[in-house]
C-alpha positions as CSV (number, residue, x, y, z in Angstrom):
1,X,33.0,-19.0,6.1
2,X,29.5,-17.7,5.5
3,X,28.0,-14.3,5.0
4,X,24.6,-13.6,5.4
5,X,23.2,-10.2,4.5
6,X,20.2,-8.8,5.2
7,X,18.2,-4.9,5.7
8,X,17.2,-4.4,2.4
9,X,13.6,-3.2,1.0
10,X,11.6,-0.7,-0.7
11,X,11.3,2.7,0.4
12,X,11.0,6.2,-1.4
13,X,13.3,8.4,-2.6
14,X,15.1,10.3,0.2
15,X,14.5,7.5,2.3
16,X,17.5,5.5,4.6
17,X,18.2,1.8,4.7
18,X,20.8,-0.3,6.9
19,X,22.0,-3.2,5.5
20,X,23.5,-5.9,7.5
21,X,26.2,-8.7,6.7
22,X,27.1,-11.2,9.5
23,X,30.3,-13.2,8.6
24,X,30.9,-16.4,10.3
25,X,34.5,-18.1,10.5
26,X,36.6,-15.0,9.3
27,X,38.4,-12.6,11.3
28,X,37.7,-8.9,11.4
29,X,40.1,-7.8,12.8
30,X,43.0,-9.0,10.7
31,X,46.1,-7.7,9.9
32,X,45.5,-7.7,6.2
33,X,41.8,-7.4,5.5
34,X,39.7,-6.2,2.6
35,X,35.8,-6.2,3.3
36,X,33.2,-4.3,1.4
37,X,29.4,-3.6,-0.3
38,X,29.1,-3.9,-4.1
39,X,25.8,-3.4,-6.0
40,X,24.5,-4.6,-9.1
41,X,21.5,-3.1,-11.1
42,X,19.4,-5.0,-13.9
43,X,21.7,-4.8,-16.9
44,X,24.5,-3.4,-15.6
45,X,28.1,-4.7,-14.1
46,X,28.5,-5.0,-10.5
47,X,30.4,-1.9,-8.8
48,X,31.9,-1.4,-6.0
49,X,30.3,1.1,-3.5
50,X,31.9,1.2,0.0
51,X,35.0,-0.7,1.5
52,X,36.9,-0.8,4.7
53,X,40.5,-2.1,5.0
54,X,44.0,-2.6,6.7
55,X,46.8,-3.1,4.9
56,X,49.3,-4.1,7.9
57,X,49.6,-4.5,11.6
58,X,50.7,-0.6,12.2
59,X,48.1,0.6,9.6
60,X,44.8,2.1,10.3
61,X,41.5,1.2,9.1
62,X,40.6,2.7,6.0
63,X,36.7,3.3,3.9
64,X,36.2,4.3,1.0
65,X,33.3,5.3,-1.1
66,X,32.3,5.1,-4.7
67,X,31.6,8.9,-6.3
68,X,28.1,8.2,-6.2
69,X,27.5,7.1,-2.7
70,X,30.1,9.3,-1.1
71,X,28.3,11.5,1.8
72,X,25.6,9.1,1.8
73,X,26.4,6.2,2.5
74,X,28.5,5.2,5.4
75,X,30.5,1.7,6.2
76,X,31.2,0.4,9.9
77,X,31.9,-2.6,11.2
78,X,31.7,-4.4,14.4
79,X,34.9,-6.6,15.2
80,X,32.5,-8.3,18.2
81,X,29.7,-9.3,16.4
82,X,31.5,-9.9,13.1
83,X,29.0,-7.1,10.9
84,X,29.4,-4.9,8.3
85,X,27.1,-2.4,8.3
86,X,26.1,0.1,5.4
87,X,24.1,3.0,6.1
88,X,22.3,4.1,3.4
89,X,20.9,7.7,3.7
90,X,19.1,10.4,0.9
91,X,18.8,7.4,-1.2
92,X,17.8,8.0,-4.9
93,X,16.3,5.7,-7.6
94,X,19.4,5.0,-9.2
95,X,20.7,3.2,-5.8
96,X,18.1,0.6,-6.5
97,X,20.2,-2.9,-7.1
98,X,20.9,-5.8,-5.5
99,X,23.2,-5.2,-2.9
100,X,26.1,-7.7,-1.6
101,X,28.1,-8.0,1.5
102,X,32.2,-9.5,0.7
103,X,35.0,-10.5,2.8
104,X,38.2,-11.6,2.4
105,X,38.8,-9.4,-0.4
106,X,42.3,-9.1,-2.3
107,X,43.4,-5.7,-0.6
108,X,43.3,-4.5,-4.2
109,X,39.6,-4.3,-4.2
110,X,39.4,-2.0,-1.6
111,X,41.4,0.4,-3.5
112,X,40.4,0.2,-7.2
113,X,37.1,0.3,-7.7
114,X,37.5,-0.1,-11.3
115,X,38.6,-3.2,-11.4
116,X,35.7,-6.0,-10.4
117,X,36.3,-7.5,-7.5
118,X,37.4,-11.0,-7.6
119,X,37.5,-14.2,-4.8
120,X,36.6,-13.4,-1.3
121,X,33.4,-14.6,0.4
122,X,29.4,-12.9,-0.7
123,X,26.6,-12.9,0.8
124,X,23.4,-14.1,-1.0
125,X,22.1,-10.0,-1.7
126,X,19.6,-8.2,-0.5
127,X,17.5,-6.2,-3.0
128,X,17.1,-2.3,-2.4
129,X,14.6,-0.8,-4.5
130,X,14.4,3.0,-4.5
131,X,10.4,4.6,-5.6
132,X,10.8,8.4,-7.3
């Protein structure tokens, strides 16, 4: 499996970004999958910030968004070309980190965010940097 993610830059406050994750050997459209974007700033832990999941054949997909992102940022994914896609919108200095692409997730990590992710498959980061 590899995961490639890309989009990131510099760009002032108030500003939008896409980021881009292409995973190669995994399926997306699983019955049990956990796929997500975490971000990690200088000196700080790495969070979680947006993830999408399905937790059985019946079950829908679900997102989910950290506090701080919530309303601007938004997750997708595309089952045909195997991306994740984070849309990054009104974006503020603090959003500035190193952003990474996972998949194969525990299922766990999609719902508790405050619990650092653990396994799955990253991408290499892509760094956002967000100008006041």
């Amino acid at each position: 499996v590899q995961v490639v993610d890309s989009g990131g830059g510099s760009v002032q406050a108030g500003g939008s970004l896409r980021l881009s994750c292409v995973v190669s050997g995994y399926t997306f459209n699983g019955v049990f999958v956990c796929m997500g974007w975490f971000r990690q700033a200088p000196g700080k832990e790495r969070e979680t910030v947006s993830t999408i999941a399905r937790t059985g054949l019946n079950a829908d997909w679900s997102t989910r968004y950290a506090g701080a992102v919530k309303g601007r940022f938004t997750i997708s994914k595309d089952n045909n070309k195997n991306t994740l896609t984070l849309q990054m919108d009104s974006l503020k200095p603090e959003d500035t980190a190193m952003y990474y692409c996972a998949a194969n997730l525990p299922l766990l990590s999609c719902v508790d965010f405050t619990k650092a992710p653990k396994g799955g498959y990253w991408g290499q980061g892509t760094q956002v940097t967000v100008s006041s």
